[in-house]
C-alpha positions, 0 to 999 in steps of 0.5 A, spaced: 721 634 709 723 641 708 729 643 702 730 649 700 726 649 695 720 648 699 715 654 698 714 657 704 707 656 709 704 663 707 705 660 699 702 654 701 696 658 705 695 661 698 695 657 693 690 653 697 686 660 697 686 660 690 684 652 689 678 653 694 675 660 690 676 655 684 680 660 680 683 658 674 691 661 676 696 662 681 697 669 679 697 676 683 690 679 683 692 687 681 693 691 686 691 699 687 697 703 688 702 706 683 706 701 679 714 702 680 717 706 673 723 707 677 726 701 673 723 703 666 726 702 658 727 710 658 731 709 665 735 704 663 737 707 656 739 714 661 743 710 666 747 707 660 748 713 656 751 716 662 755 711 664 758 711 657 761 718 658 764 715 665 764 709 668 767 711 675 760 715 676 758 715 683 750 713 683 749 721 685 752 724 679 748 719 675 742 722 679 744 729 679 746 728 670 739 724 669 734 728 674 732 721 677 733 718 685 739 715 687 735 709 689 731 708 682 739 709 678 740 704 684 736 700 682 736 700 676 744 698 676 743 693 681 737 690 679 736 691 671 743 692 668 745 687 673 752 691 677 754 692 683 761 696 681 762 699 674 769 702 675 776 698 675 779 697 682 786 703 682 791 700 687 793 705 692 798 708 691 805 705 696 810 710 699 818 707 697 819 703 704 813 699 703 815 697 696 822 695 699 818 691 704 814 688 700 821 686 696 825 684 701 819 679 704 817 676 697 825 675 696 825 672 703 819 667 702 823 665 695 829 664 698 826 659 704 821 656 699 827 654 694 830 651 700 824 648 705 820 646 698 813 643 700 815 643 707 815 650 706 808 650 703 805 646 707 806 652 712 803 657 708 796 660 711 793 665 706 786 669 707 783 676 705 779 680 710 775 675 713 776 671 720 776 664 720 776 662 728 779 654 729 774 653 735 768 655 734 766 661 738 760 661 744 754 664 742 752 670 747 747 666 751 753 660 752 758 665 755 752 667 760 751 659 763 
């Protein structure tokens, strides 16, 4: 029985290498090749002092300030230092009409709210920018049959 934490056949394959050649672990054989120094003490210590001065710079500035890669400053902020965004989101800025618009909705849904009460918010339906179908749509081969 499968689980998602089954290791995979090629793992599985592995490890039965490793019992027949009768080694004493289960540990990767050195490899030839230049190991990865992107993600380095000194790297992290250069990332974390330039992101002290700014914390909304770009991976490119950090690259140019620091003369490193943007993939080893990238990696070094995903991987290391765990972040994905280090700045604060800035909300646009709105012109007046939409600022009444938003004012003249939020008073109207207020104002059937305090009227219709939980019938009103049974009715609700709420979402960001992901879509949600009610049916489940056909997959490319079922729309050709």
């Amino acid at each position: 029985m499968h689980s998602q934490r089954s290791p995979s056949i090629q793992t599985v394959r592995k490890w039965v290498k490793a019992v027949s050649e009768e080694r004493d672990d289960m540990e990767d054989e050195p490899r030839a090749g230049r190991p990865v120094t992107a993600c380095g003490d000194a790297n992290i210590s250069k990332v974390l002092v330039s992101l002290s001065d700014d914390r909304r710079k770009t991976c490119e500035e950090i690259s140019t300030e620091t003369s490193m890669s943007r993939t080893s400053v990238f990696r070094v902020l995903t991987n290391k230092l765990k972040k994905k965004k280090f700045s604060k989101w800035v909300p646009h800025l709105l012109r007046d009409e939409q600022k009444e618009s938003r004012i003249n909705f939020s008073r109207n849904f207020l104002r059937r709210f305090q009227t219709e009460q939980n019938d009103f918010l049974g009715r609700i339906m709420t979402g960001d920018e992901t879509w949600v179908y009610s049916w489940d749509p056909e997959t490319k081969r079922q729309s050709a049959e």
